[in-house]
N, C-alpha and C positions, 0 to 999 in steps of 0.2 A: 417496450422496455428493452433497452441495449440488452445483449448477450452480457454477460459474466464475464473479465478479465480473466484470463488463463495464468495458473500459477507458470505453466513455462512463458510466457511471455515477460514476467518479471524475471527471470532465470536469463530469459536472453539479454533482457536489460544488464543485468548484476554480470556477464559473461562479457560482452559488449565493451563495458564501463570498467571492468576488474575489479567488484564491487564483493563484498561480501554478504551485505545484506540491501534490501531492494523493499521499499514499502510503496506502492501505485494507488495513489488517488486520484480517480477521478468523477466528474460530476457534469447528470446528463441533464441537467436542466430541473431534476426532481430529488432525482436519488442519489446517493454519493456512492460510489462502486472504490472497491478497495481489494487490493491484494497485498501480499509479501511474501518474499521470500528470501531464504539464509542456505549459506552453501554449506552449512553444516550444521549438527543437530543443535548446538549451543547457538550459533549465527539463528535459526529460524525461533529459538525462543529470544532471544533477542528482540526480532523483527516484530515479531506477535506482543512483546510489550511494548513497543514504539506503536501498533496500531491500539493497543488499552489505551495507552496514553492520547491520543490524535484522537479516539473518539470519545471519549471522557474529558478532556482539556480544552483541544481545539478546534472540534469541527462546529460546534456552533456558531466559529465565527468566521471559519474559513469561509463560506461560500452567501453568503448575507446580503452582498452588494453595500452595508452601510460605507 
């Protein structure tokens, strides 16, 4: 099993990009691995309801292959 995406890795993304908030999905062939993060307290609940929503809405079909 991969290691665990590192919240500073999306932090370097979001810093990078000049981004405020930063949601990483990715998928290792099994499992879907997910981070986020928000440059501030209101940006990180944000992110964290963009991830409710991605894994409640859309990750069933993100990764399918249909």
């Amino acid at each position: 099993m991969p290691k665990r995406i590192p919240i500073a890795e999306a932090k370097r993304v979001a810093e990078a990009h000049d981004l405020k908030q930063v949601l990483l999905i990715g998928w290792d062939g099994e499992l879907v691995h997910l981070v986020t993060y928000g440059a501030t307290k209101e940006d990180c609940k944000k992110a964290a309801e963009a991830q409710k929503f991605w894994q409640g809405k859309i990750r069933e079909f993100s990764f399918r292959g249909d």
